[in-house]
C-alpha positions as semicolon CSV with decimal commas, in nm:
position;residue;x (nm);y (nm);z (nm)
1;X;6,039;0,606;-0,991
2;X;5,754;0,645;-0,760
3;X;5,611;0,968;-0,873
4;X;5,292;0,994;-0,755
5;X;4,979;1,248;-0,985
6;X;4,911;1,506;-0,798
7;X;4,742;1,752;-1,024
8;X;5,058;1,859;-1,176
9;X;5,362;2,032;-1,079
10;X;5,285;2,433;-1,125
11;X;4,998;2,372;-1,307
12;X;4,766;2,634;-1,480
13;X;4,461;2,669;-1,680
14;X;4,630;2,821;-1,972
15;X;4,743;2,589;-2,268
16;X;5,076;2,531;-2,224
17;X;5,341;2,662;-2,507
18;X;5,473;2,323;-2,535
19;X;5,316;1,963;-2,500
20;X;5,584;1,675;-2,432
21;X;5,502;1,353;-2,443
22;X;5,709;1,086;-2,267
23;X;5,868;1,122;-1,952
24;X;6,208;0,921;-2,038
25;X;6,553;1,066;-2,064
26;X;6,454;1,246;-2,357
27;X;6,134;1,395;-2,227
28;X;6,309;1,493;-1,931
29;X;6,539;1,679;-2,070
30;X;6,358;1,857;-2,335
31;X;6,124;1,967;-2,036
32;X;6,394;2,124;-1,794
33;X;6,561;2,296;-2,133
34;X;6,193;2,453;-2,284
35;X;6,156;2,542;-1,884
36;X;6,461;2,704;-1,826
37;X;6,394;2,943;-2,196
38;X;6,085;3,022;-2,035
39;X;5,860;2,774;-2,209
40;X;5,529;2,660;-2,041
41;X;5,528;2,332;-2,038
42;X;5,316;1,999;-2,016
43;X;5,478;1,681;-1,972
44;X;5,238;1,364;-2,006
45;X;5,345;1,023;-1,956
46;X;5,153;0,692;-1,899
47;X;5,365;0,555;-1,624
48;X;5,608;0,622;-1,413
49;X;5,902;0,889;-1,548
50;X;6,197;0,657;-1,658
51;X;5,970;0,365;-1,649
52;X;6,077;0,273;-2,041
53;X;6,361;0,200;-2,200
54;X;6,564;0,511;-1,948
55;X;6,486;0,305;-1,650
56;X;6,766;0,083;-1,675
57;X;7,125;0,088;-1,539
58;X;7,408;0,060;-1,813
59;X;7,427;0,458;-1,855
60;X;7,722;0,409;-2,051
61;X;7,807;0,731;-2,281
62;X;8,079;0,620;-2,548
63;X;8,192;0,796;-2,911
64;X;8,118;0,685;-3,271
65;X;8,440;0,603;-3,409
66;X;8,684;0,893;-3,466
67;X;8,700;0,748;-3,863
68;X;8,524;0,915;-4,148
69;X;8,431;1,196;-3,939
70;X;8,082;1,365;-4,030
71;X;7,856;1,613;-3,880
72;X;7,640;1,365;-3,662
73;X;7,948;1,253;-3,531
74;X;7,972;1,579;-3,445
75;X;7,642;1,635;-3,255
76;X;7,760;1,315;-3,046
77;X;8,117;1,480;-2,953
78;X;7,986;1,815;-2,879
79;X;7,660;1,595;-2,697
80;X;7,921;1,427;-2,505
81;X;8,160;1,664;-2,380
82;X;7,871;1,933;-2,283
83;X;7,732;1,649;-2,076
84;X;7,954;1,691;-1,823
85;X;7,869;2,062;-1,752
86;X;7,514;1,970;-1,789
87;X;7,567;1,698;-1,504
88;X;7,723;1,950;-1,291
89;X;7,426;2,214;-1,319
90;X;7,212;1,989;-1,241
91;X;7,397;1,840;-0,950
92;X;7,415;2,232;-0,812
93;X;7,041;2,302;-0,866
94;X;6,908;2,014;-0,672
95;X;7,187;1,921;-0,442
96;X;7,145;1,526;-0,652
97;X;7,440;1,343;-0,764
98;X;7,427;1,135;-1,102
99;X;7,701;0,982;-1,001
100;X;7,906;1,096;-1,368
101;X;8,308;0,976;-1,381
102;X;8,488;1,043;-1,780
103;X;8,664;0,670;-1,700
104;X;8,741;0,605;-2,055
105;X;8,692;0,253;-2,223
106;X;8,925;-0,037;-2,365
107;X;8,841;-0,177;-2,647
108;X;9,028;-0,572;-2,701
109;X;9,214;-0,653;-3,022
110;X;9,175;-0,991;-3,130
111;X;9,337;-0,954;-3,449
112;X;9,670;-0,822;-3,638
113;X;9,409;-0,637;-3,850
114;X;9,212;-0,503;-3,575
115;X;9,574;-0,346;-3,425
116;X;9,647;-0,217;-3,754
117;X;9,256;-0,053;-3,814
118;X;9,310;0,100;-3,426
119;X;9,685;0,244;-3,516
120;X;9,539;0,423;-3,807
121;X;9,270;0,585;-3,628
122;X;9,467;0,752;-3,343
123;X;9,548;1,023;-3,595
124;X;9,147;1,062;-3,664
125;X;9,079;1,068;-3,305
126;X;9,366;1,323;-3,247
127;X;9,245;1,571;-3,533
128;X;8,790;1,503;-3,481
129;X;8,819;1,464;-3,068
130;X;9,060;1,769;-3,031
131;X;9,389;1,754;-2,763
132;X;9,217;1,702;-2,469
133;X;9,114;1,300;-2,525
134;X;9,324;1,046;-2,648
135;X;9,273;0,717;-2,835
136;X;9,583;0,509;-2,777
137;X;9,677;0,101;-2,879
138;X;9,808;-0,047;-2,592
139;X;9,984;-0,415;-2,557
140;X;9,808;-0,471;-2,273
141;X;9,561;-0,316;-2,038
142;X;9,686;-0,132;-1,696
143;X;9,475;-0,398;-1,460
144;X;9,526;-0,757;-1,479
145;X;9,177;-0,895;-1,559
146;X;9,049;-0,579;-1,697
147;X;9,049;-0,730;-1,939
148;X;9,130;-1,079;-1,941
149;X;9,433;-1,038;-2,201
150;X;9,369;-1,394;-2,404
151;X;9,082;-1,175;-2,507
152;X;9,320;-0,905;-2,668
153;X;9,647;-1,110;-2,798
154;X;9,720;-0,809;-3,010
155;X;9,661;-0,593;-2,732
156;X;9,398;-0,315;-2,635
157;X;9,283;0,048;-2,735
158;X;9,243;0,277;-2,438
159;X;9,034;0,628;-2,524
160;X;8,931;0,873;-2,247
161;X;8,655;1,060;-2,378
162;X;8,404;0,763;-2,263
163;X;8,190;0,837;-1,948
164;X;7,926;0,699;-1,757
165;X;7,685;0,817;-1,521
166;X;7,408;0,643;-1,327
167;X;7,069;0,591;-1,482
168;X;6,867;0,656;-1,181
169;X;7,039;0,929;-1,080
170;X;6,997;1,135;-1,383
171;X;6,619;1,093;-1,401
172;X;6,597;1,152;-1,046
173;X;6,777;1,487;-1,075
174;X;6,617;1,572;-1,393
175;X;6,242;1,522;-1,217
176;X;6,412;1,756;-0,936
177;X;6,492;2,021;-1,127
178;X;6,142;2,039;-1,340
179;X;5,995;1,984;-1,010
180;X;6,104;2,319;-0,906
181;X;6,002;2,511;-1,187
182;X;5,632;2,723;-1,187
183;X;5,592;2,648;-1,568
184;X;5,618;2,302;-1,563
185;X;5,280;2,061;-1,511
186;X;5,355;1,709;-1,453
187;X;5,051;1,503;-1,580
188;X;5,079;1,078;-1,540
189;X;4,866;0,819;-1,626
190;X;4,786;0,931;-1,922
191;X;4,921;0,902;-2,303
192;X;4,879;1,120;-2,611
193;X;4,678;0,884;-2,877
194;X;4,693;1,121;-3,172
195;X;4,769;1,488;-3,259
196;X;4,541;1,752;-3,440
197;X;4,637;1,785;-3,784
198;X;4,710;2,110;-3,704
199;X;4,969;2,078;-3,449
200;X;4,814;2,310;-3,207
201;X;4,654;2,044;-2,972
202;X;4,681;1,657;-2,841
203;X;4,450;1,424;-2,786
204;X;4,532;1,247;-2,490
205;X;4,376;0,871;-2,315
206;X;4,204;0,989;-2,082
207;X;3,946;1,151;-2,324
208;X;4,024;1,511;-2,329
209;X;4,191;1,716;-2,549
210;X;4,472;1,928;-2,494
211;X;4,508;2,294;-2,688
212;X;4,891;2,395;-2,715
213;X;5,163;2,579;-2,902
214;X;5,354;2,281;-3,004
215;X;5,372;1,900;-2,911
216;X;5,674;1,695;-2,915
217;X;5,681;1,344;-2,901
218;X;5,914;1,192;-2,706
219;X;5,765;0,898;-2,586
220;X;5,965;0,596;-2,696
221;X;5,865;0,339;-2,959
222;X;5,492;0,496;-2,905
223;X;5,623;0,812;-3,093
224;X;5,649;0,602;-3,499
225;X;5,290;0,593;-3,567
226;X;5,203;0,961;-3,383
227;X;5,501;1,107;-3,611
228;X;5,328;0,906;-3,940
229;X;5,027;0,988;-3,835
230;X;5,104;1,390;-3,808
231;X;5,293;1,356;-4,160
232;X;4,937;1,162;-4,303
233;X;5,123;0,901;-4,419
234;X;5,017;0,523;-4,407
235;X;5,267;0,238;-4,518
236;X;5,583;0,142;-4,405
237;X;5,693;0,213;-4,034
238;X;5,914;0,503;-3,953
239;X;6,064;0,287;-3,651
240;X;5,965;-0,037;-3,404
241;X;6,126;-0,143;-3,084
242;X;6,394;-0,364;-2,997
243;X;6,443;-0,553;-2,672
244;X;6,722;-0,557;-2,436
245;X;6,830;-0,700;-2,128
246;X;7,083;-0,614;-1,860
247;X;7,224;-0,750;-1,563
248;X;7,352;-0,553;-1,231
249;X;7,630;-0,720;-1,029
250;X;7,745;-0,652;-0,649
251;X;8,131;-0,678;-0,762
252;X;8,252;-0,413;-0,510
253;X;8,483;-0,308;-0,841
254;X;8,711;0,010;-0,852
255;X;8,474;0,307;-0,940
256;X;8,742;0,475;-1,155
257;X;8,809;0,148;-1,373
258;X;8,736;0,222;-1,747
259;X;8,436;0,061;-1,957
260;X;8,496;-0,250;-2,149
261;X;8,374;-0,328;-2,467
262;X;8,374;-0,611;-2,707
263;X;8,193;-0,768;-2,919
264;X;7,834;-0,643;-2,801
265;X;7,918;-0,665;-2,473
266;X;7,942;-0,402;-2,203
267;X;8,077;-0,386;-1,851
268;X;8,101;-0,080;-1,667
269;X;8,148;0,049;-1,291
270;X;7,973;0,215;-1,132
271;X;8,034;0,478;-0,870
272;X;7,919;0,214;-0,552
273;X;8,139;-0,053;-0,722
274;X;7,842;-0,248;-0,878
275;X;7,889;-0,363;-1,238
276;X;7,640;-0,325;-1,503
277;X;7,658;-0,585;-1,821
278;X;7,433;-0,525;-2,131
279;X;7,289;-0,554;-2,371
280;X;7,121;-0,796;-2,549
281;X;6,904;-0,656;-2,891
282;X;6,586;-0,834;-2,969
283;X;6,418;-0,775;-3,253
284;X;6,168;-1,057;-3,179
285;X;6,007;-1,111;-2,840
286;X;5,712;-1,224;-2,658
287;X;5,733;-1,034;-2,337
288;X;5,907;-0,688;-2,308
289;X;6,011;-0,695;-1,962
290;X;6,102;-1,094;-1,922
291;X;6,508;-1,152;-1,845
292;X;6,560;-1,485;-2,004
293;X;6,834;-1,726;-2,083
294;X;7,003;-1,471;-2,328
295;X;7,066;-1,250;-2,014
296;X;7,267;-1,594;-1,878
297;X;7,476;-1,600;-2,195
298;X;7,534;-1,229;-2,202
299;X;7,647;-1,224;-1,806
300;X;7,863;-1,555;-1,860
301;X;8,025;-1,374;-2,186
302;X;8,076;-1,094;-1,944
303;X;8,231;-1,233;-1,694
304;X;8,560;-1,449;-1,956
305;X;8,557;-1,094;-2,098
306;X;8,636;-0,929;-1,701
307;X;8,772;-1,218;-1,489
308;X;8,733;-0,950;-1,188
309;X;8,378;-1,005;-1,193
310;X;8,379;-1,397;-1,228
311;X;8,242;-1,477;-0,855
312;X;8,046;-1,156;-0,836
313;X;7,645;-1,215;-0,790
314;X;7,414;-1,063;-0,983
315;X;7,159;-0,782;-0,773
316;X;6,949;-0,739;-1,059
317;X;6,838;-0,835;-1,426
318;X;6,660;-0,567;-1,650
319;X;6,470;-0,596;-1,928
320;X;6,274;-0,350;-2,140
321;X;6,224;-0,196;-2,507
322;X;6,399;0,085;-2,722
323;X;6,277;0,268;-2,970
324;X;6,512;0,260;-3,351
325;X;6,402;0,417;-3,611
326;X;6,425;0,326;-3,984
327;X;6,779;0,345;-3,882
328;X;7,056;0,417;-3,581
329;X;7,032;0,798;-3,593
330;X;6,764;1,005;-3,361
331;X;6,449;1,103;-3,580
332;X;6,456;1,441;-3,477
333;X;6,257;1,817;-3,528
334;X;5,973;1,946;-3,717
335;X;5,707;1,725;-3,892
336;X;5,706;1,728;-4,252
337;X;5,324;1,908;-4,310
338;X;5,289;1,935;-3,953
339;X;5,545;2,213;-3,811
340;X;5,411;2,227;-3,493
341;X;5,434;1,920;-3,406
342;X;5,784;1,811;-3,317
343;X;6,006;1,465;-3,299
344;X;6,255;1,367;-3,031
345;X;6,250;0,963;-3,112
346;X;6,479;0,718;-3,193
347;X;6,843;0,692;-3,168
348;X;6,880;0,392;-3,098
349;X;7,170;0,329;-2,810
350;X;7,295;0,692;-2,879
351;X;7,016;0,912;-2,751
352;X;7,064;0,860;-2,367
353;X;7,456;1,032;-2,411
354;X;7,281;1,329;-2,686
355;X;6,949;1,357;-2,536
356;X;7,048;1,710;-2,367
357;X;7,148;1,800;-2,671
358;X;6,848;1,694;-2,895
359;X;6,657;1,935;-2,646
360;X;6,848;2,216;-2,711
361;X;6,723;2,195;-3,154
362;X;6,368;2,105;-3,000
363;X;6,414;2,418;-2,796
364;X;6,507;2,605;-3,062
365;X;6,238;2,495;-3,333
366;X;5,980;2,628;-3,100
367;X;6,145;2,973;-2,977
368;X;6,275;3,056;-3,299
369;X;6,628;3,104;-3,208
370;X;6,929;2,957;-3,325
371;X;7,053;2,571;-3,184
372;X;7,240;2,314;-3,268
373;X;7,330;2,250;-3,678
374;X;7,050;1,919;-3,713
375;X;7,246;1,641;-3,910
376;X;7,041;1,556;-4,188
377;X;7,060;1,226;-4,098
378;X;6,854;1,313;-3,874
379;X;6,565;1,467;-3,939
380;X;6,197;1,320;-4,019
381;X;6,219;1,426;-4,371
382;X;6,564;1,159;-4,421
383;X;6,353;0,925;-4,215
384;X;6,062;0,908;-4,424
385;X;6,266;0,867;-4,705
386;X;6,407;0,573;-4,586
387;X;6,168;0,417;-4,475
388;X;6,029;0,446;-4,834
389;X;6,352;0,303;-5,007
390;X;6,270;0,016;-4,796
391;X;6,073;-0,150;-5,040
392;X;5,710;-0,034;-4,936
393;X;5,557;0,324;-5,029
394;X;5,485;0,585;-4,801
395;X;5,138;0,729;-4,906
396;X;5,006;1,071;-4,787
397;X;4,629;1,041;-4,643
398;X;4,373;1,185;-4,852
């Protein structure tokens, strides 16, 4: 995004109560929230903020399925209706718009089973999402092309509580509103290699050390091996990164037109009319940035899915690398044997539409006050675990 060093943002001599590394969506967030309870904080990143996995332009926000309800479906509900008073804070603090429009998404049914699965779930959405959204099986969608309706023979599911909001917009608000704030010092070009056993200080690249109340890392696929190493455990990894690529295209498409999704594939409007297609998920790659010919297939599979973006160029391709942890759910609080040092990493596709929210538990873990019930699911303890069950041991470091 352009953000140039410049000795910090309201910097000080004195440690800082909180360290946060990685200056992503997550980081971001967790910053302006430990700010705004009065927190002083130091954000380190070793690029530009939102120059990771954030720094792309899908920003879609959409629900786990309203089946089997269970308390991190929860956390993503509450994550995802709060958003949009978070949004609007935001918006009134820096006079920024992140461009956020609840549009709601169709979902094609390609089968007599898939109609009957969607049927039975209305009555889940209607008791887990509450009155005020609705999950609803359609014959066909309300726009011709919208999608292309030999896609959904057995007709569509149209829920409103799927939003989007722009990307770029969010980070650039987020950096305004931490930009503002005396507690806050903004540190780039530099990474955190390694945290004191203790918790109470970070190493960072540049050499020096960095004393501190408590360090949370934040920072993307770069958080696994800090969190194992502030456990002292060696073995199997607690998470790796997986590639995906986007496309951008100038479609001059109706801004209030829902998401579509199907099959892996996204396709959502945007508030200018441009129409962003994602994602691919690599699990094997040589270059982390490179669009290649699985963008073409993903934009051509795009395009049967919407015929109202057939014609429309493509402005831009994306490609970069998200951090998934030993599995979907965000690895998330205090370190097992290391309580001051803190997790936000992971969730993998879910943690741009929760981040806000994983902020708030962060938040709390330091301060000491109440926050959000943690899912089990996701905390480093579960994590660990897992990783352990999957087939290699987890030792603790002498």
């Amino acid at each position: 995004m352009g953000v140039a060093d410049s000795g910090g943002i309201g910097g000080g001599q004195a440690a800082p109560d909180l360290l946060v590394a990685g200056a992503g969506v997550a980081g971001l967030w967790l910053t302006v929230k430990a700010a705004r309870a009065g927190l002083k904080v130091m954000l380190v990143e070793a690029g530009n903020p939102g120059s990771g996995a954030s720094g792309g332009f899908l920003g879609a926000l959409m629900p786990h399925g309203p089946e089997r309800w269970n308390d991190k479906k929860q956390f993503q509900l509450q994550a995802l209706i709060d958003l949009e008073d978070e949004v609007a804070r935001l918006e009134s603090e820096t006079g920024l718009q992140c461009l956020y429009r609840r549009s709601g998404r169709i979902l094609p049914l390609s089968s007599e089973r898939a109609r009957t699965e969607a049927l039975s779930r209305a009555a889940d959405a209607q008791a887990n999402w509450g009155p005020r959204f609705a999950w609803e099986v359609r014959h066909a969608a309300d726009i011709g092309g919208w999608p292309d309706m030999l896609r959904a023979p057995h007709g569509v599911v149209h829920e409103t509580l799927s939003a989007r909001v722009s990307p770029p917009g969010l980070l650039g608000a987020l950096l305004a509103s931490l930009g503002a704030m005396a507690n806050v010092e903004l540190r780039l070009g530099v990474a955190v290699t390694g945290v004191l056993p203790e918790g109470k200080a970070a190493r960072l690249s540049d050499g020096s050390t960095v004393g501190c109340g408590h360090v949370a890392l934040a920072n993307g696929v770069d958080a696994f091996p800090l969190i194992a190493q502030a456990a002292g455990l060696s073995g199997s990894p607690l998470g790796s990164g997986v590639k995906g690529q986007a496309a951008l295209l100038d479609a001059g498409a109706a801004p209030e037109l829902p998401l579509v999704f199907d099959d892996g594939v996204y396709v959502i409007v945007h508030e200018n009319g441009a129409v962003a297609i994602g994602s691919t998920s690599e699990r094997d790659y040589d270059d982390p940035v490179a669009t290649d010919t699985q963008l073409d297939d993903l934009v051509a599979r795009a395009r049967a899915l919407c015929p109202l973006i057939r014609e429309a160029p493509v402005l831009r391709r994306w490609a970069g690398v998200r951090p998934r942890g030993v599995g979907p759910d965000p690895m998330l609080g205090p370190v097992p044997g290391a309580p001051n040092v803190l997790a936000m990493a992971g969730g993998f596709k879910t943690s741009f539409g929760i981040a806000h929210r994983m902020a708030d538990c962060v938040v709390a873990a330091v301060t000491g006050t109440a926050g959000p019930d943690l899912p089990e699911s996701f905390t480093v303890a579960h994590h660990i675990a897992k990783a352990a069950r999957g087939g290699k041991t987890l030792k603790a470091r002498d």
